[in-house]
KEKEZA-609084 format. One record per residue (C-alpha): residue number from 1; z, x, y. Coordinates in nm, 3 decimals. Example, Ala and Ser with C-alpha at 12.3 -4.5 7.8 and 13.67 -1.06 7.14 Angstrom:
BEGIN
{num: 1	c3: 0.780	c1: 1.230	c2: -0.450}
{num: 2	c3: 0.714	c1: 1.367	c2: -0.106}
//
This chain:
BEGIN
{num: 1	c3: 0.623	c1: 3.107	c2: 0.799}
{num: 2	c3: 0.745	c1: 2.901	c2: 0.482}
{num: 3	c3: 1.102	c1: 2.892	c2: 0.438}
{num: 4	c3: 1.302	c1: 2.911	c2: 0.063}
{num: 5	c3: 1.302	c1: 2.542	c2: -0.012}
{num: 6	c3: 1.696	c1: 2.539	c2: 0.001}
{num: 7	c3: 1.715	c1: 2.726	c2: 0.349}
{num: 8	c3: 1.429	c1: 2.497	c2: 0.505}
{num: 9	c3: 1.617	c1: 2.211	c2: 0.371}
{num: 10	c3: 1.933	c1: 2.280	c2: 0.546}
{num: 11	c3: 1.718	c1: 2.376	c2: 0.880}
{num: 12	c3: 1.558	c1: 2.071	c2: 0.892}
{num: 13	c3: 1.847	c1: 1.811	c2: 0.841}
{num: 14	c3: 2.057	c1: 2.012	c2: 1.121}
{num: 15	c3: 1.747	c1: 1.955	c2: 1.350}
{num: 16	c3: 1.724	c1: 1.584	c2: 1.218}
{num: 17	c3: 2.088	c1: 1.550	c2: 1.297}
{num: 18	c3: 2.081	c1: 1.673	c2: 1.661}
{num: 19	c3: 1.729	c1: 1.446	c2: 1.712}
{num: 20	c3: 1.749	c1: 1.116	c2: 1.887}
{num: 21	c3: 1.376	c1: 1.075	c2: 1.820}
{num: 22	c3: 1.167	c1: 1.137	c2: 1.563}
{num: 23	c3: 0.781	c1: 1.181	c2: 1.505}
{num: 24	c3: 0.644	c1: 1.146	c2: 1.149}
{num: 25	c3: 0.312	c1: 1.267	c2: 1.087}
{num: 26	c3: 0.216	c1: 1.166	c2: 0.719}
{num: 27	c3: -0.136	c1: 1.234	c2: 0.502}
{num: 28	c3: -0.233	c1: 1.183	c2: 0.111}
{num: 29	c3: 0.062	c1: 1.337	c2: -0.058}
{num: 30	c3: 0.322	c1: 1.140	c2: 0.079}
{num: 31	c3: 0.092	c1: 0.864	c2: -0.060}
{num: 32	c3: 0.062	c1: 1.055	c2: -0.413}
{num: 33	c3: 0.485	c1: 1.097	c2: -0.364}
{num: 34	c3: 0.503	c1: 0.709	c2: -0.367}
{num: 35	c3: 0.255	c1: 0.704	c2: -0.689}
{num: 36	c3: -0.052	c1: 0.601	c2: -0.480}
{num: 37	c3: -0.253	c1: 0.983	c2: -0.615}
{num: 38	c3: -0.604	c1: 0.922	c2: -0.620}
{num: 39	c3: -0.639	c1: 1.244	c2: -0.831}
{num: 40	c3: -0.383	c1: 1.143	c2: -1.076}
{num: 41	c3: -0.649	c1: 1.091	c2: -1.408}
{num: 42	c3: -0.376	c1: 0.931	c2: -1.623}
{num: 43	c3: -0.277	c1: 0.593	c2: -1.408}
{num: 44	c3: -0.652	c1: 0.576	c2: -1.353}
{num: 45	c3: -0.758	c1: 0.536	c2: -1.715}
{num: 46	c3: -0.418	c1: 0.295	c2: -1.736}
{num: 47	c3: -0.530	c1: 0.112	c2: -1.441}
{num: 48	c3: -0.907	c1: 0.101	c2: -1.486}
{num: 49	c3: -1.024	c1: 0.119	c2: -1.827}
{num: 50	c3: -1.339	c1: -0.001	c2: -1.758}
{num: 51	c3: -1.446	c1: 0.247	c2: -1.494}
{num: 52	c3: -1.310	c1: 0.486	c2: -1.766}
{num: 53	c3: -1.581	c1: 0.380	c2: -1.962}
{num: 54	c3: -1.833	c1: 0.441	c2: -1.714}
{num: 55	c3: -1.726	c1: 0.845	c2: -1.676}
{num: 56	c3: -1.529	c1: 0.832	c2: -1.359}
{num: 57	c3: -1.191	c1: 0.974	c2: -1.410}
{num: 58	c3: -0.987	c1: 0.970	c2: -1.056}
{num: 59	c3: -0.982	c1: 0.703	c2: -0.793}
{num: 60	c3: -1.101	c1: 1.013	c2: -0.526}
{num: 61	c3: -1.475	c1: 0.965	c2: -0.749}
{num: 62	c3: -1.508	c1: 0.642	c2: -0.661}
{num: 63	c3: -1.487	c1: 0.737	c2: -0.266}
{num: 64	c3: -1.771	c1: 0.617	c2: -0.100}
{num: 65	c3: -1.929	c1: 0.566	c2: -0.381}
{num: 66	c3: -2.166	c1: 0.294	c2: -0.280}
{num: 67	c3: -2.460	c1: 0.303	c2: -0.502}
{num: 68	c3: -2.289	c1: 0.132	c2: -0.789}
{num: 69	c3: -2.394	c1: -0.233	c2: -0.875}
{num: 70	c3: -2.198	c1: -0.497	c2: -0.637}
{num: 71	c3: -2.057	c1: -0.643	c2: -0.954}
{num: 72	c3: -1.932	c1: -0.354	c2: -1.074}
{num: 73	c3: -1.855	c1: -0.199	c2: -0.742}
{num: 74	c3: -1.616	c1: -0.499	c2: -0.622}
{num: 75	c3: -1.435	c1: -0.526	c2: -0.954}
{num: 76	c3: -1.317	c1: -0.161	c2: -0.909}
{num: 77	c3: -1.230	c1: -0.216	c2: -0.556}
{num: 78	c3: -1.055	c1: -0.564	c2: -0.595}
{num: 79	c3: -0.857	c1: -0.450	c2: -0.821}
{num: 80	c3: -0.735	c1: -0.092	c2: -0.650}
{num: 81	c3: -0.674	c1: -0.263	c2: -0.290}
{num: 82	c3: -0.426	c1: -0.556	c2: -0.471}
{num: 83	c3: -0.251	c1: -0.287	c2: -0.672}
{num: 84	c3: -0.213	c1: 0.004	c2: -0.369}
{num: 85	c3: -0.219	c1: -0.256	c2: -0.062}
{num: 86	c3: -0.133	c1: -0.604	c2: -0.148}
{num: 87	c3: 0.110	c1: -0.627	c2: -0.482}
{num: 88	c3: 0.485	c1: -0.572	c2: -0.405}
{num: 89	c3: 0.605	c1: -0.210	c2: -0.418}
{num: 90	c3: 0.881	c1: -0.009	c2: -0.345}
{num: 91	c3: 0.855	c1: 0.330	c2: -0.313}
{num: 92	c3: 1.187	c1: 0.558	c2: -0.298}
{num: 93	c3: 1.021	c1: 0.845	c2: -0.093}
{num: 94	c3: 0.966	c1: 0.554	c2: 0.167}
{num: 95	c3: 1.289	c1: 0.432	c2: 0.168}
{num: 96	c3: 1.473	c1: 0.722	c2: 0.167}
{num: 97	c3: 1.219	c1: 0.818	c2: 0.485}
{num: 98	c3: 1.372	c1: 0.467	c2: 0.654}
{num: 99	c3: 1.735	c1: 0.546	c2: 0.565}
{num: 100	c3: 1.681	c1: 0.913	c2: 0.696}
{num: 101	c3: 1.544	c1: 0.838	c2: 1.060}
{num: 102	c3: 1.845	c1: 0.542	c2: 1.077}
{num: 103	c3: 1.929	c1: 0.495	c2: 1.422}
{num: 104	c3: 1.659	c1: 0.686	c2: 1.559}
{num: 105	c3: 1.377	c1: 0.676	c2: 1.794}
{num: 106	c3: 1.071	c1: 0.681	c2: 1.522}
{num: 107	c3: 0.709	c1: 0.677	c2: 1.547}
{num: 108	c3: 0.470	c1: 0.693	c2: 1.270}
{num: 109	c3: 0.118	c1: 0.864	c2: 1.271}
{num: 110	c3: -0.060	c1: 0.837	c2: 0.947}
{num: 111	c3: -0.364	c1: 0.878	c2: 0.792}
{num: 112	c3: -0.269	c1: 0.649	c2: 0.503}
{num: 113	c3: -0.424	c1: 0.266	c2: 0.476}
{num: 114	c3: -0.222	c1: 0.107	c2: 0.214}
{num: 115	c3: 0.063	c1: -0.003	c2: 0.498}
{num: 116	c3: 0.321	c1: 0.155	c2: 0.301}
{num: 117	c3: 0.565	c1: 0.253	c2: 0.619}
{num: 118	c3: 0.560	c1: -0.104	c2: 0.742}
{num: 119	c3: 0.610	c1: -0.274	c2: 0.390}
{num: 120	c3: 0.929	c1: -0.059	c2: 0.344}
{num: 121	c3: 1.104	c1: -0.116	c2: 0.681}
{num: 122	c3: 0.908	c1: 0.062	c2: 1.008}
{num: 123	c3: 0.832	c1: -0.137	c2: 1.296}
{num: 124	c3: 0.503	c1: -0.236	c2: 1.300}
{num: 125	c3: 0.489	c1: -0.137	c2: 1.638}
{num: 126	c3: 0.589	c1: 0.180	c2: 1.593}
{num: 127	c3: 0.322	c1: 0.291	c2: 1.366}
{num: 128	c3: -0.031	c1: 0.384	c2: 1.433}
{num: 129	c3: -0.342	c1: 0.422	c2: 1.142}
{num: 130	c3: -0.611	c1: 0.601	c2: 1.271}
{num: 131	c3: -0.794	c1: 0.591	c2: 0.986}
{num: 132	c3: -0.760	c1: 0.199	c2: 0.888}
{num: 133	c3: -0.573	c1: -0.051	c2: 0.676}
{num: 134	c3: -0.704	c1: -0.193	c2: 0.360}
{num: 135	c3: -0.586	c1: -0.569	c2: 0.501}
{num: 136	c3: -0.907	c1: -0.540	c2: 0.700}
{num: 137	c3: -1.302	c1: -0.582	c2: 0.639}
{num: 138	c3: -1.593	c1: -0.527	c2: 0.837}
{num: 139	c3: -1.961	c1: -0.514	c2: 0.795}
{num: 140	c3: -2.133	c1: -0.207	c2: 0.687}
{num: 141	c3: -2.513	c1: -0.301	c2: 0.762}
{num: 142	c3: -2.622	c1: -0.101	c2: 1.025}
{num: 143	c3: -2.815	c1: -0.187	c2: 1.350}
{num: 144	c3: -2.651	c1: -0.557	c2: 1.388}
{num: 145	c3: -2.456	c1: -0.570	c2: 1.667}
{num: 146	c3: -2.392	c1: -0.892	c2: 1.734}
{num: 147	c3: -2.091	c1: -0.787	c2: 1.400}
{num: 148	c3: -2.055	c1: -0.439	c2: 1.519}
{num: 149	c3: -1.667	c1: -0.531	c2: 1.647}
{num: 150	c3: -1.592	c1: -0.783	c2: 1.393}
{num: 151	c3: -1.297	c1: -0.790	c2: 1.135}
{num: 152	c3: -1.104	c1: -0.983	c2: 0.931}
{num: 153	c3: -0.899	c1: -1.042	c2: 0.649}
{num: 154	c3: -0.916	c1: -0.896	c2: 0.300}
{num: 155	c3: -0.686	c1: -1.048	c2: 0.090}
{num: 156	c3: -0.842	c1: -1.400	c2: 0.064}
{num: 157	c3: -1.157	c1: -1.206	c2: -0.033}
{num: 158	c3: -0.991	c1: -0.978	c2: -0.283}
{num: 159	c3: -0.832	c1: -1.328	c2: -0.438}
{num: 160	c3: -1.146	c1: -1.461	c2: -0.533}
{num: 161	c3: -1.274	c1: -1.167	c2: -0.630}
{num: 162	c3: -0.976	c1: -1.130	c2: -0.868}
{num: 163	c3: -1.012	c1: -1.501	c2: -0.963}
{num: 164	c3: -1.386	c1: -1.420	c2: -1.039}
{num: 165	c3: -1.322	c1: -1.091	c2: -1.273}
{num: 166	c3: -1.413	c1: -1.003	c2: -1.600}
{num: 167	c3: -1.113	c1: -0.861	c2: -1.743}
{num: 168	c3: -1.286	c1: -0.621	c2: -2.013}
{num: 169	c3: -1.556	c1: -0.533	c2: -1.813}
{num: 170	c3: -1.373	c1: -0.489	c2: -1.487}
{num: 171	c3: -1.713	c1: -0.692	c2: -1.296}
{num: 172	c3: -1.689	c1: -0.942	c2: -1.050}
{num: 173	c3: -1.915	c1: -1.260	c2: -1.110}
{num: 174	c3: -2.203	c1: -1.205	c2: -0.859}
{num: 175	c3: -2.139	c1: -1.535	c2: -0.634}
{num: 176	c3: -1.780	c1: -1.352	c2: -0.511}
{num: 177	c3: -1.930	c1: -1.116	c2: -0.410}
{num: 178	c3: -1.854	c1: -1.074	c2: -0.024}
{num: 179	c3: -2.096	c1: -1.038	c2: 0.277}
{num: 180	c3: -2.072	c1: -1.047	c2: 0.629}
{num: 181	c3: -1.993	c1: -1.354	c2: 0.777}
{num: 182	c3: -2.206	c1: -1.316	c2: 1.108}
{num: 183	c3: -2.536	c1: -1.171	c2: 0.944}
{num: 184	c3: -2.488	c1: -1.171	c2: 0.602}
{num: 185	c3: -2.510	c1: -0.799	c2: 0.535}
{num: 186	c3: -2.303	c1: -0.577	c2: 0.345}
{num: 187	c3: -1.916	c1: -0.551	c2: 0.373}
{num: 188	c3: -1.608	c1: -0.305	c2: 0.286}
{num: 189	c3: -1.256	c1: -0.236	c2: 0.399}
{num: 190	c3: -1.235	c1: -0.148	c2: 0.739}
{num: 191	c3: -1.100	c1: 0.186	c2: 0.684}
{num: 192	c3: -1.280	c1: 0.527	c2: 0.795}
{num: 193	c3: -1.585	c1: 0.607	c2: 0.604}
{num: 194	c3: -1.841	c1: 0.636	c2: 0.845}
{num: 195	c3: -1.994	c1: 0.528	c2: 1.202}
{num: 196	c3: -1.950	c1: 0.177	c2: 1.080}
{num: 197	c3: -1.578	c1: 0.215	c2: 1.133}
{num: 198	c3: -1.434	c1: -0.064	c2: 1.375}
{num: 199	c3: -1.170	c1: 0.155	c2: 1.619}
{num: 200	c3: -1.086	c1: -0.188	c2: 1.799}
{num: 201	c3: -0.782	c1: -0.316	c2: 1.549}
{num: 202	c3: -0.574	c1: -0.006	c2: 1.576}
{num: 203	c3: -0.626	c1: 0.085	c2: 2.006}
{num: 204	c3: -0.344	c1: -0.082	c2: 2.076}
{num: 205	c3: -0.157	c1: 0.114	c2: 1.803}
{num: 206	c3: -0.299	c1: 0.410	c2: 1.976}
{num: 207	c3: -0.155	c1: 0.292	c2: 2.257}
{num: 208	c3: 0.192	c1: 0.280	c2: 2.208}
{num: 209	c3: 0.176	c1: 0.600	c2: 2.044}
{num: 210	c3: 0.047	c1: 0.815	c2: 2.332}
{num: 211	c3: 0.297	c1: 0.630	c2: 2.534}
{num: 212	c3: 0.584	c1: 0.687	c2: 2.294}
{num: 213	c3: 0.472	c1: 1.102	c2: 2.326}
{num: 214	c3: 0.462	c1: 1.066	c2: 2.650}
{num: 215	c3: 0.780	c1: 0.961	c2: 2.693}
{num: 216	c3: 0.972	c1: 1.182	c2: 2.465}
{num: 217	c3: 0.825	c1: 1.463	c2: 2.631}
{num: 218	c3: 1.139	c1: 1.479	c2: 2.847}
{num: 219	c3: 1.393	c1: 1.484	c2: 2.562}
{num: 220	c3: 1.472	c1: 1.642	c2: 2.217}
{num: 221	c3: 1.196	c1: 1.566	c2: 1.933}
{num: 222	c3: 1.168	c1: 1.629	c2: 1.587}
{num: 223	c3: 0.851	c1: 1.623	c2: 1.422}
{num: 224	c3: 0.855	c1: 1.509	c2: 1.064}
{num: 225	c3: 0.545	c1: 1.589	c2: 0.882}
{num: 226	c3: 0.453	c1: 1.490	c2: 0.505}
{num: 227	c3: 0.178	c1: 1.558	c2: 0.308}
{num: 228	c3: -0.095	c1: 1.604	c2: 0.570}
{num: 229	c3: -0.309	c1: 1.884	c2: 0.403}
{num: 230	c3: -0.662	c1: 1.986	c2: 0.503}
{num: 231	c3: -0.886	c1: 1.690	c2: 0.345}
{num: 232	c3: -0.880	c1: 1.566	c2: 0.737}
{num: 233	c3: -0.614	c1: 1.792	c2: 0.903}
{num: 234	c3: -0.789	c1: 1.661	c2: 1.282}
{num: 235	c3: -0.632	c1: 1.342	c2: 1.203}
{num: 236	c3: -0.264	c1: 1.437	c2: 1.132}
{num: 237	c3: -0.177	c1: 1.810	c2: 1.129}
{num: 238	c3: -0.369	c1: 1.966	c2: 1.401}
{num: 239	c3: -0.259	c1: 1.691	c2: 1.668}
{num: 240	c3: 0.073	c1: 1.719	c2: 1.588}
{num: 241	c3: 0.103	c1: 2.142	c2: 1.568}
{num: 242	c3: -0.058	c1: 2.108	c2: 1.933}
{num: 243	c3: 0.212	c1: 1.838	c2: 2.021}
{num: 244	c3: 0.479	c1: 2.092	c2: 1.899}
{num: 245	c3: 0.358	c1: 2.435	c2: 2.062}
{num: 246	c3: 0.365	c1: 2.153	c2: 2.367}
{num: 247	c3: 0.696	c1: 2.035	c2: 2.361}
{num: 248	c3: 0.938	c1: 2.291	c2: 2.445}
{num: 249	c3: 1.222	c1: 2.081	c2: 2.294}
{num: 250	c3: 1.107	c1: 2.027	c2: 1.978}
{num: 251	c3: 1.121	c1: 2.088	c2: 1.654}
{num: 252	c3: 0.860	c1: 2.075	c2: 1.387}
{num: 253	c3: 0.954	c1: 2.063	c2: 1.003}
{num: 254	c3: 0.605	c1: 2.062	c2: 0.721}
{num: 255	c3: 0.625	c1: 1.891	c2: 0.369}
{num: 256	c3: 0.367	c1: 1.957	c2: 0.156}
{num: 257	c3: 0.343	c1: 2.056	c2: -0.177}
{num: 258	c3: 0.018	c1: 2.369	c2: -0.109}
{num: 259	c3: 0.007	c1: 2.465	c2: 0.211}
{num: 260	c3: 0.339	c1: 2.445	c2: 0.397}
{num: 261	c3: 0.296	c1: 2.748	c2: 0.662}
{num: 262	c3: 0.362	c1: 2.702	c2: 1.031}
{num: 263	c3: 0.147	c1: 2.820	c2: 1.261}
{num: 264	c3: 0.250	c1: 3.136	c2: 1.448}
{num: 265	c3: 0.278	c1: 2.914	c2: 1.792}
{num: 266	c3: 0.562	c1: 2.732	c2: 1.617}
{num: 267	c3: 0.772	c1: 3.008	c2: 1.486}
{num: 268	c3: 1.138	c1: 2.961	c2: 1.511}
{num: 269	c3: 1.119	c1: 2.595	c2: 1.622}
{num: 270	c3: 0.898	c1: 2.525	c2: 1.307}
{num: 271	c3: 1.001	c1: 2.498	c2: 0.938}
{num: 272	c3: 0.773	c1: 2.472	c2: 0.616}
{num: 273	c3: 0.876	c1: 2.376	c2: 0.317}
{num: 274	c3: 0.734	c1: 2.336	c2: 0.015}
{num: 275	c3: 0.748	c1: 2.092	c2: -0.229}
{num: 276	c3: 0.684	c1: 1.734	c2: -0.321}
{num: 277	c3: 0.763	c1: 1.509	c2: -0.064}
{num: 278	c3: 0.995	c1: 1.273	c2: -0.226}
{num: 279	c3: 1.247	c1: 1.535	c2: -0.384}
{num: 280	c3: 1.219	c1: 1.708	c2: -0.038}
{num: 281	c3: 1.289	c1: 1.389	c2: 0.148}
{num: 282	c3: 1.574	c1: 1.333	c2: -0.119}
{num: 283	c3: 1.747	c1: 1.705	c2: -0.078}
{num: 284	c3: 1.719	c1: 1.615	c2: 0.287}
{num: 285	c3: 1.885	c1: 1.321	c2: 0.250}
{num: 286	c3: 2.187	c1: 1.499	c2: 0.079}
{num: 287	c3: 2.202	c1: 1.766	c2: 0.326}
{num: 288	c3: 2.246	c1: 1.557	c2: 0.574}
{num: 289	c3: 2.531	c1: 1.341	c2: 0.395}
{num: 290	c3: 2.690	c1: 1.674	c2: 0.351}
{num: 291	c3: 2.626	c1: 1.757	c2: 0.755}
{num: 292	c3: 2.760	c1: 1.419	c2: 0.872}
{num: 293	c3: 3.086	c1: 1.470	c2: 0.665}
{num: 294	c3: 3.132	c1: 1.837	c2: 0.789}
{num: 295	c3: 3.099	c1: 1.675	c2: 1.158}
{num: 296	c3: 3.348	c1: 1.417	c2: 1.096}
//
């Protein structure tokens, strides 16, 4: 079911009120909340005139997009990982998130890699990215496994590229361009594009999150999710519907702006609203200024 936006609203800050811990599950359009859309055609053409030029229109067409000439491919990338990852940013939707769960119990799940949750407040420890973190590279070239497991950082690499950039042409000089340390081959971000993928960085993350769930198990939980749509629902929403038709004792409360439902399983313990995620997370925030004072 999808609650009337004001109704939901009130639901889910009485259930965020009674929680001691909470579970936020967050995809793309919490992301595209903060300003990080990579459909959004207008900050692309701001941001990247000179991929403009070349036809693309959205960052989402430049998604593994790997047959474009290093030069060219690096100067795009260089410059979207320092403005989305590296360059200071705050984002209201996150800190309103951080002032919401206050005092709380919270774990994050998320199939964001710009680090946004931990550069606005979150434990580090407390949040898991399943699908990577743009602070990380790792080889690409296939069938060397003597680099199979190897990462490291990015940001060195994207300052040179930077340094080595041709503003009007948005390409890198060809001696920045990176490769592998170990064997020389091809390199990108070590976030989740294929088999190439390097799971080892974020296992401990995993961790601490199946331990967290396992814990709270035994007491009240609300799940918090944002955003998480169907461009890789296995990452985000499915897990965390099962986790809720699990857990007897929780409650489960969906953000997103097209497809808000609840799953049948979930029905009175489960609230969907719909709507973007920062005025959501906002209106939450109120309601639950106006539930504190009532309670006082």
């Amino acid at each position: 079911m999808t609650s009337q936006p004001a109704a939901g609203i009130e639901r889910a800050a009485e259930w965020l009120r009674a929680s001691p811990r909470v579970l936020i599950g967050a995809g793309a359009g919490l992301s595209a909340s903060a300003g990080i859309d990579y459909t959004d055609t207008h900050s692309f053409a701001r941001l990247y005139p000179g991929m403009k030029r070349r036809g693309f229109r959205a960052s989402y067409e430049l998604i593994g997009r790997h047959d474009l000439s290093p030069t060219t491919f690096w100067g795009y990338w260089a410059l979207h990982v320092q403005h989305v990852r590296f360059r200071a940013w705050v984002a209201p939707v996150y800190e309103a998130l951080r002032e919401l769960t206050r005092g709380k119990d919270v774990f994050v799940v998320t199939s964001n890699v710009e680090a946004m949750f931990v550069r606005h407040g979150f434990h580090t420890n407390h949040v898991w990215t399943p699908q990577g973190d743009f602070a990380h590279m790792h080889c690409i070239t296939r069938g060397r496994p003597s680099c199979a497991e190897l990462v490291w950082n990015s940001e060195p690499i994207i300052e040179r590229l930077l340094e080595g950039l041709d503003p009007h042409t948005e390409e890198v000089d060809a001696a920045v361009v990176p490769k592998c340390p170990k064997c020389g081959g091809n390199v990108f971000f070590n976030v989740r594009e294929d088999a190439t993928f390097v799971e080892t960085p974020y296992a401990e993350q995993a961790e601490r999150c199946v331990e967290w769930i396992r814990s709270a198990m035994s007491s009240p939980l609300l799940i918090l999710e944002l955003g998480a749509g169907f461009n890789t629902p296995g990452v985000v929403r499915f897990p965390l519907e099962r986790l809720g038709a699990r857990h007897e004792d929780s409650r489960f409360v969906r953000i997103n702006r097209d497809h808000p439902d609840i799953p049948p399983q979930l029905d009175g313990r489960g609230v969907g609203i719909r709507g973007d995620a920062g005025e959501v997370v906002a209106s939450l925030w109120v309601a639950g200024q106006v539930l504190h004072r009532g309670h006082v």
